[in-house]
C-alpha positions in Angstrom: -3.5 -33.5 209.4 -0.2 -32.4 211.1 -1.2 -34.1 214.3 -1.9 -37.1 212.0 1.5 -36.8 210.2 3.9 -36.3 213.5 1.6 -39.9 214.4 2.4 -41.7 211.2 6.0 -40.5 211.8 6.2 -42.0 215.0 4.6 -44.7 213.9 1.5 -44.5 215.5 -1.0 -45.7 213.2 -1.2 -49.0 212.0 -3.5 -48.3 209.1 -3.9 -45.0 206.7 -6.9 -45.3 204.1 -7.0 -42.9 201.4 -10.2 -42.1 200.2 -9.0 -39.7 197.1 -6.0 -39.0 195.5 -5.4 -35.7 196.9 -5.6 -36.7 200.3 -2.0 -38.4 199.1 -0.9 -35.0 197.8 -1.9 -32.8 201.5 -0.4 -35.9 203.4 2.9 -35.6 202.0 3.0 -31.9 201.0 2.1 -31.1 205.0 4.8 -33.4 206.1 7.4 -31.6 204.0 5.8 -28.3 205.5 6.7 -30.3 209.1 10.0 -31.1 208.0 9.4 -35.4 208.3 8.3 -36.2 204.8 10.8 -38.9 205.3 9.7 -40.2 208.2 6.3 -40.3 206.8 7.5 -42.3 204.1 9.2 -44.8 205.9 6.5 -45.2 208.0 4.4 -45.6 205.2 6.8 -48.3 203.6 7.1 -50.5 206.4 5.1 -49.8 209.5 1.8 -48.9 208.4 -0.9 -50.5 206.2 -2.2 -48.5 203.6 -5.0 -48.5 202.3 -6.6 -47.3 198.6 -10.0 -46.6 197.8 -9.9 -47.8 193.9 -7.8 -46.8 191.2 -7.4 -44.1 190.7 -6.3 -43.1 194.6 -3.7 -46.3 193.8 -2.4 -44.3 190.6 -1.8 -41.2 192.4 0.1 -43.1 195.5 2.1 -45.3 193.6 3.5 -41.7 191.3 3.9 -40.8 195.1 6.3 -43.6 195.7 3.6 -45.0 198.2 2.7 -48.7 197.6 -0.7 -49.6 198.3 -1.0 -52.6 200.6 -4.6 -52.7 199.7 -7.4 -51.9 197.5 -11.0 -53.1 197.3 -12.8 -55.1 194.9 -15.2 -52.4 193.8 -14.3 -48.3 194.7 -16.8 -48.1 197.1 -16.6 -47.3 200.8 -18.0 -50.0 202.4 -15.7 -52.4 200.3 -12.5 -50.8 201.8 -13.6 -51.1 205.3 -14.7 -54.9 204.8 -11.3 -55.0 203.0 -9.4 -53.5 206.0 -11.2 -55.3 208.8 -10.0 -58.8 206.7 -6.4 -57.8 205.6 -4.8 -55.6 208.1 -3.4 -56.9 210.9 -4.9 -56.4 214.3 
């Protein structure tokens, strides 16, 4: 996860998809452990695609201050991936 935030920070990943809430939580709590919080959440604001499993992962983001750029039809796994593949850019 700290290897993944430094990457988001640099803005090294295109996508993030957030299967649960609390991934949200560790994301930003170990990027404030790293010191680049911010830098997450810029990255996360305008660099990177992100990507919520249903609604209650977009609840949690959006009291996070992290807009979802995506979310599924139906909560299910192979819905966000389908969702991803058509949405994101390459």
């Amino acid at each position: 996860l700290k290897a993944n935030c430094r990457a988001i920070a640099a803005g090294e990943r295109d996508v993030l998809i957030f299967t649960s809430a609390h991934q949200a939580v560790n994301l930003l709590r170990v990027a404030g452990a790293l010191g680049i919080e911010d830098d997450v959440r810029k990255a996360l604001a305008s660099r990177t695609v992100v990507a919520s499993i249903g609604p209650t992962t977009s609840e949690m983001l959006n009291e996070l201050g992290i807009a979802p750029d995506l979310e599924p039809e139906h909560p299910k796994m192979g819905h966000l991936v389908v969702a991803v593949a058509e949405k994101a850019p390459q």
